[in-house]
C-alpha positions in Angstrom: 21.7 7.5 -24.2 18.8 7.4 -22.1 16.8 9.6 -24.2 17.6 7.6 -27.2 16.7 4.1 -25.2 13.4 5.5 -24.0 12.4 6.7 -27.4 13.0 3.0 -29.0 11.2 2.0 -26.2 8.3 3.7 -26.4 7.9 2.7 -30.1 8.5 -0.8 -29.6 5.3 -2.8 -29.9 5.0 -6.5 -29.8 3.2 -8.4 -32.4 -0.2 -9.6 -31.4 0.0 -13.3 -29.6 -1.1 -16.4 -32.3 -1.1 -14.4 -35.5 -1.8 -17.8 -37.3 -5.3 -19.6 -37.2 -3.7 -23.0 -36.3 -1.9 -21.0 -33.2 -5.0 -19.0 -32.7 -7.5 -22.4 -32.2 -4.6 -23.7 -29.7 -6.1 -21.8 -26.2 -9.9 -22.5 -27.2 -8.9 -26.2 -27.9 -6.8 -26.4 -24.7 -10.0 -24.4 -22.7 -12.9 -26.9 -24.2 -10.8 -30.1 -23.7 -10.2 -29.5 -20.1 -14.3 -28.2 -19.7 -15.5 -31.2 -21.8 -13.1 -34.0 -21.8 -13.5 -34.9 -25.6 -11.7 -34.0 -28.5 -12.2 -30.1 -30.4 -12.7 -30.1 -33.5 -13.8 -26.1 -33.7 -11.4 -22.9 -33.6 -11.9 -20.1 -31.2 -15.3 -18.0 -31.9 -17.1 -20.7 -33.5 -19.8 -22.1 -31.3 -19.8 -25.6 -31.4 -22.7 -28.1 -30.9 -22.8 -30.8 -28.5 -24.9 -33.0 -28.6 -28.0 -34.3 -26.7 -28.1 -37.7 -24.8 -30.0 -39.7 -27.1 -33.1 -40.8 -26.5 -34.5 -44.1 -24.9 -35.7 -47.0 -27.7 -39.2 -47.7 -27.2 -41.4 -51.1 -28.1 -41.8 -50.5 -31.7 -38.0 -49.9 -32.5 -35.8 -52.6 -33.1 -32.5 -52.8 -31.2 -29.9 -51.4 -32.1 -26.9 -54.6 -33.1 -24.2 -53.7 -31.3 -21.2 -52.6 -33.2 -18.2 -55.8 -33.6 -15.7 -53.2 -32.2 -15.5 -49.7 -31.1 -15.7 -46.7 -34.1 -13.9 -43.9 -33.8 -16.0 -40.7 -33.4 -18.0 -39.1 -36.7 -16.4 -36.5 -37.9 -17.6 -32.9 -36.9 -20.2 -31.0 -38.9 -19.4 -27.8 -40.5 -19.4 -25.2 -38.5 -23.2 -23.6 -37.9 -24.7 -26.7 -38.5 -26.4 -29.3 -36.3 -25.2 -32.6 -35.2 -28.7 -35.2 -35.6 -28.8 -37.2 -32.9 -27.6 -40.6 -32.5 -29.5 -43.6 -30.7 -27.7 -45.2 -27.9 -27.0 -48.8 -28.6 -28.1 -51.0 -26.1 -27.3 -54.8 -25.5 -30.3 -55.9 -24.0 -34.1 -55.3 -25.3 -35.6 -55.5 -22.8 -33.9 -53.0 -21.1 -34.8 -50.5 -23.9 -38.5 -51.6 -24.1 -38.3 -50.5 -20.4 -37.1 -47.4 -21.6 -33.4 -47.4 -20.2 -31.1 -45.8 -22.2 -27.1 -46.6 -21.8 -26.6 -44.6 -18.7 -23.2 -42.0 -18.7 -19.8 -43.5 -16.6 -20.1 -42.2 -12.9 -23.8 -41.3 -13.2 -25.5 -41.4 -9.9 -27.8 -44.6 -9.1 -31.1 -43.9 -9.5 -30.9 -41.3 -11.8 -34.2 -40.8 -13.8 -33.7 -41.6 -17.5 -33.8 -38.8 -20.4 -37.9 -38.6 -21.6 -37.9 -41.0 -24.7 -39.7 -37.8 -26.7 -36.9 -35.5 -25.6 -35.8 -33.6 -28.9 -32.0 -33.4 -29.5 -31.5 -29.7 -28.9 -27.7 -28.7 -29.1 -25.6 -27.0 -26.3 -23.9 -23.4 -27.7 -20.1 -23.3 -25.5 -18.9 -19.6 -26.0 -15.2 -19.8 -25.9 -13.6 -16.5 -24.7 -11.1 -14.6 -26.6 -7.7 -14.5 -24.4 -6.9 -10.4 -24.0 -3.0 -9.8 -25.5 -1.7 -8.7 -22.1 1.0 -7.3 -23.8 -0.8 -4.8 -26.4 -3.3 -3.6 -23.2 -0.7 -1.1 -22.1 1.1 -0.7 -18.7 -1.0 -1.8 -15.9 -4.0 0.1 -14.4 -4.1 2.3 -17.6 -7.6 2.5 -19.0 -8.4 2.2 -22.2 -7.3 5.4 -24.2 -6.0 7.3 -21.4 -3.4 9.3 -22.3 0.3 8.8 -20.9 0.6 11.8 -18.7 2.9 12.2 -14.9 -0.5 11.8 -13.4 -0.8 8.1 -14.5 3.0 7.7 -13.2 2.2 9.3 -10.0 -0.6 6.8 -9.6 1.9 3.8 -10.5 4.1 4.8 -8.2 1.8 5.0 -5.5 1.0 2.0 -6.0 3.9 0.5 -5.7 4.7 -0.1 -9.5 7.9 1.9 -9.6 9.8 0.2 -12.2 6.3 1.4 -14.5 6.5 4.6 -12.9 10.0 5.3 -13.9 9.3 4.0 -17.4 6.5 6.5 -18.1 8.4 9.2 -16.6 11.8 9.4 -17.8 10.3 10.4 -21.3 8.2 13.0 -20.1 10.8 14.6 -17.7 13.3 14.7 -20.2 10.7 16.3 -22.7 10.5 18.9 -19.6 7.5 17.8 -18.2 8.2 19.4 -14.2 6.0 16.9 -12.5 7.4 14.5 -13.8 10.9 15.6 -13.3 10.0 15.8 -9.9 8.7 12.2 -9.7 12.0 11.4 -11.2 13.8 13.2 -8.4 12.2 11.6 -5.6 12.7 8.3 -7.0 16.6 8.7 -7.2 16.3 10.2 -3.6 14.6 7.3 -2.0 16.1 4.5 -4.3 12.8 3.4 -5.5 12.5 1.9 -8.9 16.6 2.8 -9.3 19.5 2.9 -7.8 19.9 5.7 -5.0 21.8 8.9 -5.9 21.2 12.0 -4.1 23.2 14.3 -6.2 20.6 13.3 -9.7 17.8 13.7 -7.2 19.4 17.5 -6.7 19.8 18.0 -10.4 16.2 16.6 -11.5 14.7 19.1 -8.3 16.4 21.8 -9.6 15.1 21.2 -13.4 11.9 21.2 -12.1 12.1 23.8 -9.6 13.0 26.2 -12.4 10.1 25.2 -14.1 7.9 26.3 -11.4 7.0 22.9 -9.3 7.1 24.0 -6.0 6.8 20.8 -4.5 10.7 20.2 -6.0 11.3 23.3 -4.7 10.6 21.9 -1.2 12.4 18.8 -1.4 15.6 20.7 -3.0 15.4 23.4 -0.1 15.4 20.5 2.6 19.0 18.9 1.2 20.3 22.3 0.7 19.6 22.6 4.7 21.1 19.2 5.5 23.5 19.2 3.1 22.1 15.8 1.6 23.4 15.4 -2.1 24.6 19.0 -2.2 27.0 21.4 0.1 24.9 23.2 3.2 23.6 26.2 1.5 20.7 27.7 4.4 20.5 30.9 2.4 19.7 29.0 -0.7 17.4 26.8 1.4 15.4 29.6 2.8 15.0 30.8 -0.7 13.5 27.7 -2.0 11.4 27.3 1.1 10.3 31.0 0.1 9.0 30.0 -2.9 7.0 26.9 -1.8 5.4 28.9 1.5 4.1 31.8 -1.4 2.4 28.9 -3.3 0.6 27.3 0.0 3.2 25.0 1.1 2.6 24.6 4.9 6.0 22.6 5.7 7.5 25.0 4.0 6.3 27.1 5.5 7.4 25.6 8.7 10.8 25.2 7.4 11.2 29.4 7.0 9.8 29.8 10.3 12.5 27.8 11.9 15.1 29.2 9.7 13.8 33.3 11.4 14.1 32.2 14.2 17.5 30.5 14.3 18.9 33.6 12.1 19.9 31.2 9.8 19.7 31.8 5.9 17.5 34.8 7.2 18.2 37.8 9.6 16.5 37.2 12.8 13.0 37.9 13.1 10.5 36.4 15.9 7.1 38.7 14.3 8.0 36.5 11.1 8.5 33.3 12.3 5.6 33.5 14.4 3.3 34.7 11.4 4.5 32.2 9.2 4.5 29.1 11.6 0.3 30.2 12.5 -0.4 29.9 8.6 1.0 26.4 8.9 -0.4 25.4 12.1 -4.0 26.4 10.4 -3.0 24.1 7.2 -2.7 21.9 9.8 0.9 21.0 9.9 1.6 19.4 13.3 5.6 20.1 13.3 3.7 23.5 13.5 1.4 22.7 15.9 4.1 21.4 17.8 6.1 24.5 17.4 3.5 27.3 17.9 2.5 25.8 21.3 5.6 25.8 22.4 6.2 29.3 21.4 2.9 30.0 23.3 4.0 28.2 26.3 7.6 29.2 26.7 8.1 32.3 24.8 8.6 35.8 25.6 6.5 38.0 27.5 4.8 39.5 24.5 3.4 35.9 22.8 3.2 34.4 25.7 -0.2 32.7 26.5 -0.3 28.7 27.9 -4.1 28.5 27.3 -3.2 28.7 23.4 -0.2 27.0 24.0 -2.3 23.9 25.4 -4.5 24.2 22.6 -2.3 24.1 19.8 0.0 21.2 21.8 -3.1 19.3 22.1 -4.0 19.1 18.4 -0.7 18.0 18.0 -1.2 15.4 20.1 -4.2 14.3 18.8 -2.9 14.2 15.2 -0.4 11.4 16.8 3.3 13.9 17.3 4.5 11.7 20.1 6.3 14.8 21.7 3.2 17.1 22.1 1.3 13.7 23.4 4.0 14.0 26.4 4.3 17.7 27.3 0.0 17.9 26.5 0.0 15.0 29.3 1.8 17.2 31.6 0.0 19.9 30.9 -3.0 17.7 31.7 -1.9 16.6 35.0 -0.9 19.6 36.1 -3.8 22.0 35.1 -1.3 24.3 33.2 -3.5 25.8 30.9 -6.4 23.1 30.6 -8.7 22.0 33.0 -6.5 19.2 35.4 -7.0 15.4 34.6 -4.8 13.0 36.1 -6.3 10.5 34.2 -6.2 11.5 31.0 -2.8 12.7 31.8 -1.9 9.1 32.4 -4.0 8.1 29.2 -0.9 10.5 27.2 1.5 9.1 28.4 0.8 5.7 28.4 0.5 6.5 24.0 3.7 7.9 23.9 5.2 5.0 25.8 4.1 2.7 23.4 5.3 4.6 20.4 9.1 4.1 22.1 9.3 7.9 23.2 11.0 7.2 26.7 10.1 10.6 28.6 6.7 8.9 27.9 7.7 5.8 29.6 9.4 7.3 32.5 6.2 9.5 33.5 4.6 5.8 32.8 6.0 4.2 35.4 5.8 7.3 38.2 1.8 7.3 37.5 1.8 3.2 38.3 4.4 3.9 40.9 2.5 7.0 42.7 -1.1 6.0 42.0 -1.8 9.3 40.2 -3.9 8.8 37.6 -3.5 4.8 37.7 -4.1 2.6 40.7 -1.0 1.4 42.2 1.0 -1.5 40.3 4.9 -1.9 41.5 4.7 -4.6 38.6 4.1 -2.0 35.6 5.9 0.9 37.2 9.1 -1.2 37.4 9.2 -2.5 34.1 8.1 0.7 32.6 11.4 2.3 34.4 13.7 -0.4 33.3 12.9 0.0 29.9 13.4 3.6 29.5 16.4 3.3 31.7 17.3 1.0 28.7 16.6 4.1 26.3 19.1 6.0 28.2 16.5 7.8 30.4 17.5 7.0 34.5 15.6 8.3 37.4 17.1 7.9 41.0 13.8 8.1 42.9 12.4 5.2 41.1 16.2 3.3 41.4 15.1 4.0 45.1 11.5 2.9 44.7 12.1 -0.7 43.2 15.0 -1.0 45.3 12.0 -1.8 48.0 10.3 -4.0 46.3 10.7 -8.3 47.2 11.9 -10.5 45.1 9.0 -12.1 43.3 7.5 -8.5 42.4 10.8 -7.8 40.8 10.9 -10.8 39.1 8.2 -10.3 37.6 8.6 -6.9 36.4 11.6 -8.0 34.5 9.6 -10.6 32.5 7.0 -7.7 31.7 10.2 -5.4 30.8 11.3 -8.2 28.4 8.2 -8.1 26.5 7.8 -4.8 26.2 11.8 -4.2 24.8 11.2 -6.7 22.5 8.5 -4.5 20.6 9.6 -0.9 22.1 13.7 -1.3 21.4 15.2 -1.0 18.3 16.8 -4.2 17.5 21.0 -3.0 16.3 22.2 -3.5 13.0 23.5 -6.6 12.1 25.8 -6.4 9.1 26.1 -10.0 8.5 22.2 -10.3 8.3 22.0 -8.2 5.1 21.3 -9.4 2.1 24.6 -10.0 0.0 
């Protein structure tokens, strides 16, 4: 059925908007009255001529009578041809031996008159053709590109998924693999259709057998959590296989952790380790993360914290909120870096703000302690309430703001209020979802 819909679908073509020349004058009759205010009397693409003011009588003419009532407008000339000019009728002569003409409503006062040897020369109004919307093609294609899973990737990055989906579907079901893919992900995520995991499974595993390892990755990781499918870590480990031979650093990272846990794998730390340093150099920063710990807390043979601190630190700096904390105690401790209190602080004070509440709690003992900070009972208290909040307590600074006065306190709970309201997670409220 859906094959069958998408076919009709992609040879329906609508017919072109105002087939008719009556229907076809209607937008350049609609654009000119509203430009010019008078009536059209010319279809779109014919330029039409407007004419000149006229020009001023002089001595020698004879006025103009004016006219017992009010004429209706001459009819237009042919199309191509030129309107002649028409004298202005005047009602006094001597206003037009002084060379005023009949002077347009809401013209400025003062306005200098038209030269009386002006020549009528006609005004040329291009009226542009409307584009039919619908025969341009889906949006952001250019003109004669060709209807591939690249275009639909682009769609869907940009948001257009219910485009995206419409290009792809075709394709993947002609066995296109990237587009298949595409497909998967967007019944994984619910974007552009409704959300099914087990489809998402079935279109990863199409293209996975096709050779995209990028579906390969994404089937591996629900085979490991058991999302849309039953748990399956030897199946996983296979998958991730195939992506880490093509150059896929997470996973990569995925098989590492896999060795190492003896899960879907025999256990073996020389592999992990091997295959979590080629993702760490691909610049993976769950690797990072992982090979500096290895470094750091490993066993005797791998050990080696000034590696450790490296590879924690480019973790950090690449914005993983966890290495930001353990490279800031690193820092202040000179564990395999130079020591820097400061900086220290600096760390933890980043992963406080991203809500990470080990952050927060060494937060509030620099502010507390004056190590790395000056001194402020203020910031250190509020800092400790709110990852007490988190679920992160800490008796010796229960002790420490239990010395504090009254107004110090008070004030650290206003700070501590404005800091939950951005750095808590607000619950779920059933009743405030959409129905």
């Amino acid at each position: 059925m859906r094959l069958a819909f998408a076919q009709a679908a992609a040879r329906l073509r609508p017919l072109p908007l105002w087939t008719d020349p009556v229907s076809r004058a209607l937008p350049a009759a609609l654009a000119l009255g509203l430009l010019a205010g008078t009536a059209l009397t010319a279809v779109a693409q014919t330029p039409v001529p407007v004419p000149a003011p006229a020009p001023a009588q002089t001595q020698d003419q004879a006025p103009a009578a004016p006219p017992a009532q009010t004429e209706p407008p001459a009819a237009s000339p042919a199309p191509g041809s030129t309107a002649p000019a028409t004298p202005a009728p005047t009602a006094d002569p001597g206003a037009a031996a002084a060379g005023a003409g009949t002077a347009p409503a809401g013209a400025a006062e003062g306005a200098q008159p038209a030269p009386a040897d002006a020549a009528a020369q006609p005004v040329v109004v291009e009226i542009p053709i409307l584009p039919n919307v619908i025969a341009a093609g889906p949006p952001l294609m250019e003109p004669g590109e060709p209807v591939t899973a690249d275009f639909a990737y682009g769609v869907f990055q940009r948001g257009l998924y219910l485009t995206a989906l419409a290009v792809a579907m075709p394709l993947a079901e002609q066995g296109d693999k990237a587009a298949q893919t595409l497909v998967g992900v967007m019944h994984e995520t619910g974007l552009g259709i409704t959300q099914d995991k087990k489809k998402a499974a079935e279109w990863y595993q199409l293209a996975a057998a096709a050779g995209d390892t990028g579906a390969a990755y994404r089937l591996g990781q629900m085979y490991l959590t058991g999302d849309g499918v039953a748990v399956d870590k030897k199946r996983a480990a296979d998958l991730f296989e195939a992506a880490a031979a093509a150059g896929n650093p997470a996973a990569m990272y995925n098989l590492a952790i896999l060795f190492q846990a003896g899960e879907g794998r025999p256990y073996n730390e020389t592999e992990a380790n091997r295959l979590l340093q080629q993702a760490a150099d691909l610049e993976d920063v769950e690797a990072q993360y992982a090979l500096g710990l290895q470094f750091l807390e490993g066993n005797e043979t791998v050990r080696d914290p000034i590696k450790g601190a490296n590879w924690l630190g480019r973790a950090a700096r690449r914005g993983h909120v966890s290495a930001q904390v353990y490279y800031g105690i690193l820092r202040f401790q000179g564990r395999g870096v130079e020591p820097d209190e400061r900086e220290a602080a600096d760390w933890f004070e980043r992963a406080a703000i991203a809500g990470n509440p080990v952050g927060m709690n060494r937060l509030a003992r620099i502010y507390a302690f004056g190590r790395g900070r000056d001194v402020d009972p203020v910031e250190a208290t509020a800092w400790h309430y709110v990852a007490r909040a988190l679920g992160l307590s800490d008796l010796e600074l229960d002790g420490y703001v239990g010395s504090l006065d009254k107004e110090t306190v008070d004030k650290a709970m206003k700070r501590a209020e404005e800091l939950s309201a951005s750095l808590i997670p607000k619950p779920h409220d059933p009743s405030a979802a959409a129905p």
